[in-house]
C-alpha positions as CSV (number, residue, x, y, z in Angstrom):
1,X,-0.9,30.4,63.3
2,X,0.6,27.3,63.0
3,X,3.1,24.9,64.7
4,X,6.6,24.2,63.2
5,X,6.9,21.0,65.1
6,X,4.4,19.2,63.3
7,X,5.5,18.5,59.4
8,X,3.2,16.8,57.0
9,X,5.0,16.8,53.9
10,X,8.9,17.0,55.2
11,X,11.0,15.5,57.8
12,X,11.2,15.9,61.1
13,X,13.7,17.2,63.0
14,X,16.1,13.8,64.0
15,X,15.4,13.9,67.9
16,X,11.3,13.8,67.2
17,X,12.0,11.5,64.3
18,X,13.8,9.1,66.9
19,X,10.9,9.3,69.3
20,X,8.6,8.8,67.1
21,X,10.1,5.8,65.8
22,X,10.0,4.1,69.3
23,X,6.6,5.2,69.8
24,X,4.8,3.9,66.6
25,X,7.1,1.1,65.5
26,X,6.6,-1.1,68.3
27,X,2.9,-1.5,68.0
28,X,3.4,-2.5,64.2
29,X,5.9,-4.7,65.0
30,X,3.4,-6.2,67.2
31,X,0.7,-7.0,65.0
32,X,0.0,-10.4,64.4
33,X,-0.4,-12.3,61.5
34,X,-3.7,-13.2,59.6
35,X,-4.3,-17.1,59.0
36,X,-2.4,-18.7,56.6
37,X,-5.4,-19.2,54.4
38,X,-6.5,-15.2,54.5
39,X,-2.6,-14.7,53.4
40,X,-2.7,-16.8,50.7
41,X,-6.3,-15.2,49.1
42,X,-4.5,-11.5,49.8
43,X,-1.3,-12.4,48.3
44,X,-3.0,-14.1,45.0
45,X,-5.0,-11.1,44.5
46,X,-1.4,-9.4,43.6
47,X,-0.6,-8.6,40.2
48,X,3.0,-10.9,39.0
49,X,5.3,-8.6,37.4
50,X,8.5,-10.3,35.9
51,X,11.0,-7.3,36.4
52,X,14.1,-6.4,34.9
53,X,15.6,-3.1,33.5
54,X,14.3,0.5,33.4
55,X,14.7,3.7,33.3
56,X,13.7,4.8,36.8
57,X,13.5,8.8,37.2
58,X,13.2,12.3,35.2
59,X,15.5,14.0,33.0
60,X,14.8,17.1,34.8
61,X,13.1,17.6,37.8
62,X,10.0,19.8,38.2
63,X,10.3,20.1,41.4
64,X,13.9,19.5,42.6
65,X,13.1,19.1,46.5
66,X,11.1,15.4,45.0
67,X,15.0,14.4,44.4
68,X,13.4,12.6,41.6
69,X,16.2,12.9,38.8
70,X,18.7,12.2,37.2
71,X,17.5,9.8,35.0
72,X,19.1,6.4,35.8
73,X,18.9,2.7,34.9
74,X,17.5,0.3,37.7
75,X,17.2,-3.4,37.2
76,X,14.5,-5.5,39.6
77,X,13.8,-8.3,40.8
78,X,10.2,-10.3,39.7
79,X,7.9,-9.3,42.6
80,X,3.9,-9.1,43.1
81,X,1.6,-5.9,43.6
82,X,-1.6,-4.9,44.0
83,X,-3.4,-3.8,41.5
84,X,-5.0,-0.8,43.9
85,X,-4.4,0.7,46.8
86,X,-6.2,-0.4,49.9
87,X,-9.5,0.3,50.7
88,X,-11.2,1.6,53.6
89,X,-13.2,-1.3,53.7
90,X,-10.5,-3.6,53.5
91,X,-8.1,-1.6,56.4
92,X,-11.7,-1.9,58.6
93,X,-10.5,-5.8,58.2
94,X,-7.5,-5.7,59.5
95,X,-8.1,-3.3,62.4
96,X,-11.7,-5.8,63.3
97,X,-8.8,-8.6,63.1
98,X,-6.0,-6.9,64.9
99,X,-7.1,-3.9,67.3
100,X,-4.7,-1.9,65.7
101,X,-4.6,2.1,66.3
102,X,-3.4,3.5,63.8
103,X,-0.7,6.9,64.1
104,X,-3.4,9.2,64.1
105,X,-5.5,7.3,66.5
106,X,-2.5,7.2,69.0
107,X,-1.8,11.0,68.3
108,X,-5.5,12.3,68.2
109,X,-5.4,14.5,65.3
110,X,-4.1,14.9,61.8
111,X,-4.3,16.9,58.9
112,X,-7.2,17.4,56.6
113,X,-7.2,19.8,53.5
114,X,-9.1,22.7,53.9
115,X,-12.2,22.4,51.5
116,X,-13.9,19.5,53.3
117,X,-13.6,21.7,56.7
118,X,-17.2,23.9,57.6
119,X,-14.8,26.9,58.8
120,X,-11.3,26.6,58.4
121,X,-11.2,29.4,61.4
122,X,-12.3,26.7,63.7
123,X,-8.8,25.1,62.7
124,X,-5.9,27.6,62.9
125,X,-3.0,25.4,62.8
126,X,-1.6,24.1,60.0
127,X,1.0,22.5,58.4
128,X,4.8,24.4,57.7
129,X,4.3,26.5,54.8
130,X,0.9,24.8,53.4
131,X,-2.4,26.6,55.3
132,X,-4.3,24.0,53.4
133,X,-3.5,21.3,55.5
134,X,-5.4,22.3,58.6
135,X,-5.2,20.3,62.1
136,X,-8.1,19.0,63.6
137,X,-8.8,16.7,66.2
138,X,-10.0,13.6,65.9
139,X,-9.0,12.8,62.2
140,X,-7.9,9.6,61.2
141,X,-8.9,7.0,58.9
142,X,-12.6,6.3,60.9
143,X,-13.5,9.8,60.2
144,X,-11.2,11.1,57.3
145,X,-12.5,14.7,57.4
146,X,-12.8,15.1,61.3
147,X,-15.8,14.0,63.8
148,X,-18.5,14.0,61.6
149,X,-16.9,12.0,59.0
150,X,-16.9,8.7,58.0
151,X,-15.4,5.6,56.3
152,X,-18.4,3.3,56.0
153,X,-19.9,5.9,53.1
154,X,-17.0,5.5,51.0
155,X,-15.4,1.3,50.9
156,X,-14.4,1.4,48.1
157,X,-12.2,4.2,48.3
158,X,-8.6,4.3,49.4
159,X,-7.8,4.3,52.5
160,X,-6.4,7.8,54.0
161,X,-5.0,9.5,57.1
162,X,-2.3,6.5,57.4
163,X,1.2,7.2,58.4
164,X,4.0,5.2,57.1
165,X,3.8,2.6,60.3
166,X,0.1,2.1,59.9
167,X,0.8,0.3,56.0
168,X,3.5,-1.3,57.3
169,X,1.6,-2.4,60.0
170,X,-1.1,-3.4,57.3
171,X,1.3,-4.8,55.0
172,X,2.7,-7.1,58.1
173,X,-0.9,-8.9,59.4
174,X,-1.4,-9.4,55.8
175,X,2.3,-11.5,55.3
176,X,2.8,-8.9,52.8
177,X,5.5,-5.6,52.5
178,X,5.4,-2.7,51.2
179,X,7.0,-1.9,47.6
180,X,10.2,-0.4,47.4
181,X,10.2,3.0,45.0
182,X,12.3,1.4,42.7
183,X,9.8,-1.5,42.2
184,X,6.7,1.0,42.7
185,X,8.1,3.1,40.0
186,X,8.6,-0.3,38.0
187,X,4.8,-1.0,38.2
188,X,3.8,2.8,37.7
189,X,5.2,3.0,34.4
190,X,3.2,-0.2,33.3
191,X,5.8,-0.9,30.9
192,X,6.2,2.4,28.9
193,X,9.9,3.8,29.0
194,X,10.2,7.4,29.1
195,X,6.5,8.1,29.6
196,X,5.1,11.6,31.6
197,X,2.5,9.5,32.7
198,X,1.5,5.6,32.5
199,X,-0.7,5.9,29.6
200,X,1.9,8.5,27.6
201,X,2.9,12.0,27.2
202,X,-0.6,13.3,27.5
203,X,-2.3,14.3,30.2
204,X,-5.9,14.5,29.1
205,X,-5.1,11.8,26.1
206,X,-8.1,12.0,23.5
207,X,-9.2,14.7,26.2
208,X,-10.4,12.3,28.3
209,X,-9.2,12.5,32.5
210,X,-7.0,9.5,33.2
211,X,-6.5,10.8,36.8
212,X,-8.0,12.1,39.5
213,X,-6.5,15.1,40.2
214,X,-6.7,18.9,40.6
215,X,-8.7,21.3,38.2
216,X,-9.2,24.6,39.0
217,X,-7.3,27.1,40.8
218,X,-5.2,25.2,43.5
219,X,-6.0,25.5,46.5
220,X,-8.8,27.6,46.7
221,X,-11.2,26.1,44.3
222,X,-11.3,22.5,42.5
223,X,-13.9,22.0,39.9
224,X,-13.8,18.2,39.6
225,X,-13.9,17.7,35.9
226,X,-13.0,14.6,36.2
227,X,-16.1,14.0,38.3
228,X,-14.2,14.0,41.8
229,X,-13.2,16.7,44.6
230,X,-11.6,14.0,46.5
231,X,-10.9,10.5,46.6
232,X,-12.3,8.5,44.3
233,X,-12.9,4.6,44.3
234,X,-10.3,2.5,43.7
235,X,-11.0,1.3,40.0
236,X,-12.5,4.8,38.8
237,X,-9.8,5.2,35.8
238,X,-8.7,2.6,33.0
239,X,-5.7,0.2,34.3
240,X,-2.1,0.7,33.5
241,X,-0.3,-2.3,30.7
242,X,0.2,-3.7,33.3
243,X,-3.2,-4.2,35.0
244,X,-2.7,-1.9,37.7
245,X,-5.1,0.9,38.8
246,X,-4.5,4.9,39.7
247,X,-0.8,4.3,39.8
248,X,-1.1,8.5,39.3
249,X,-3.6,10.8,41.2
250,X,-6.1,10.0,43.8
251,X,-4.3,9.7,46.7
252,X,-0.2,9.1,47.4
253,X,1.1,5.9,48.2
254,X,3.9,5.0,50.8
255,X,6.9,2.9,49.9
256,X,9.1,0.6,52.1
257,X,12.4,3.8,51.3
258,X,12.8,6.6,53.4
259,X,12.9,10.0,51.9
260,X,16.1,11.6,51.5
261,X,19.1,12.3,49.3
262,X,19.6,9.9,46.8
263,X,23.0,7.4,47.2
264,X,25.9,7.5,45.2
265,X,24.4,5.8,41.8
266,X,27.8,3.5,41.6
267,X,27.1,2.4,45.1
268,X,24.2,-0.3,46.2
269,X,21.9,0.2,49.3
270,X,22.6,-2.9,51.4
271,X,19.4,-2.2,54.1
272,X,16.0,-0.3,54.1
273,X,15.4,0.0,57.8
274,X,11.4,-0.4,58.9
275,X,12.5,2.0,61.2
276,X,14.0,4.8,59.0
277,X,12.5,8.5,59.4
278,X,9.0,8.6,57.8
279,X,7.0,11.6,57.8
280,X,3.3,11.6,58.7
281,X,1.2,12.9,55.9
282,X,-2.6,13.8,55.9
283,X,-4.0,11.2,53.3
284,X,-1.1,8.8,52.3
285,X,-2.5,5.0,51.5
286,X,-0.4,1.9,50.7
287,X,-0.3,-0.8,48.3
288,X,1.6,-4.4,49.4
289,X,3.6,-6.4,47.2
290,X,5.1,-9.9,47.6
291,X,8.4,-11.1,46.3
């Protein structure tokens, strides 16, 4: 069994998407800011990239619903990124700060994936064509797995169960924003053109892991050869050229774009709405820039 009307990796239908923008945005749009001087400190931890041209994209795509090709060429602007994603122990900051509640929070449930659930018979529903993304109650980024669960025995690690509204929210307090994909793809490739991944070609290169990701049979059994069934702490893999860490695996990242149909490649997208449709996802985390 499971319930149509709750989508964790696709959009929602335009009526709920509308809602759900009045219902979330407001409360991120009231968050205030952090003092000057905690700005400053978060926004000189970033990581200054000088932009310019690149070849954003894939010659084919694997997977054509990611609407991740064709290749093109994309210039941007200098900007400033993290060089991880934010931690649970940095999030527990803001919200101490703020009294933020984050999507989840306000909703009372969201998705957690199957292996770190007892009995996944206690938890029927799940989302649109993925059973293992189960629903349960009381998930959210205190107790990533579900009552039971919880952030103070991980830190270090990314923080998870965040909807789109709760980084920007983040992103906001901290007189930050998030990247747009252009610029996130920018940092990703660490300044290799062309590259499967930000170190190369090579997945395993010298047959090393350079990830955290899935081994095993997916999704019934992960055998964590690269030392992790789950998240991992931020820093756990060797940096990108450009300083930046887990810019593949781990855990996805939100940025400032909506998802949709690319534009016409001669034309230029004048506005990126805070308010455009954003799904909710089980264990998305964010990374600000500055520019």
């Amino acid at each position: 069994m499971h319930d149509d009307t709750k989508t964790c990796c696709g959009p929602a239908t335009e009526a709920s998407a509308r809602d759900s923008d009045a219902r979330f945005e407001a409360p991120a749009l009231s968050v205030p800011q952090a003092p000057l001087e905690l700005r400053s400190e978060l926004r000189d931890r970033l990581v200054k990239l000088d932009g310019g041209f690149f070849d954003m994209g894939a010659r084919q795509s694997r997977y054509p619903d990611d609407l991740d090709s064709p290749r093109r060429r994309v210039r941007v602007s200098p900007f400033r990124i993290a060089p991880h994603a934010v931690t649970n122990a940095e999030y527990a900051t803001f919200v101490e700060a703020t009294g933020y509640r984050t999507v989840a929070e306000q909703e009372g449930w969201s998705y957690v994936f199957h292996l770190f659930l007892d009995n996944t018979a206690k938890y029927p529903d799940f989302a649109g064509t993925a059973p293992w993304w189960r629903l349960v109650e009381g998930a959210c980024w205190r107790t990533p797995e579900g009552p039971g669960s919880n952030w103070q025995d991980r830190p270090d690690h990314p923080v998870v169960q965040i909807a789109w509204y709760d980084a920007f929210a983040y992103c906001r307090w901290a007189g930050l924003r998030l990247p747009r994909e252009a610029e996130w793809e920018f940092a990703a490739r660490g300044g290799l053109a062309r590259k499967k991944f930000p170190w190369g070609n090579e997945m395993m290169p010298g047959g090393v892991h350079a990830m955290n990701t899935w081994q095993g049979n997916f999704p019934a059994a992960n055998t964590a050869e690269d030392g992790w069934v789950g998240t991992a702490p931020v820093g756990s893999f060797p940096p990108n050229g450009y300083g930046l860490y887990e810019m593949t695996g781990n855990v996805w990242e939100w940025v400032q774009d909506y998802y949709g149909p690319r534009p016409d490649p001669k034309r230029l997208a004048l506005h990126v709405s805070t308010a455009a449709q954003k799904p909710t996802t089980g264990r998305s985390k964010s990374r600000p820039v500055w520019a």
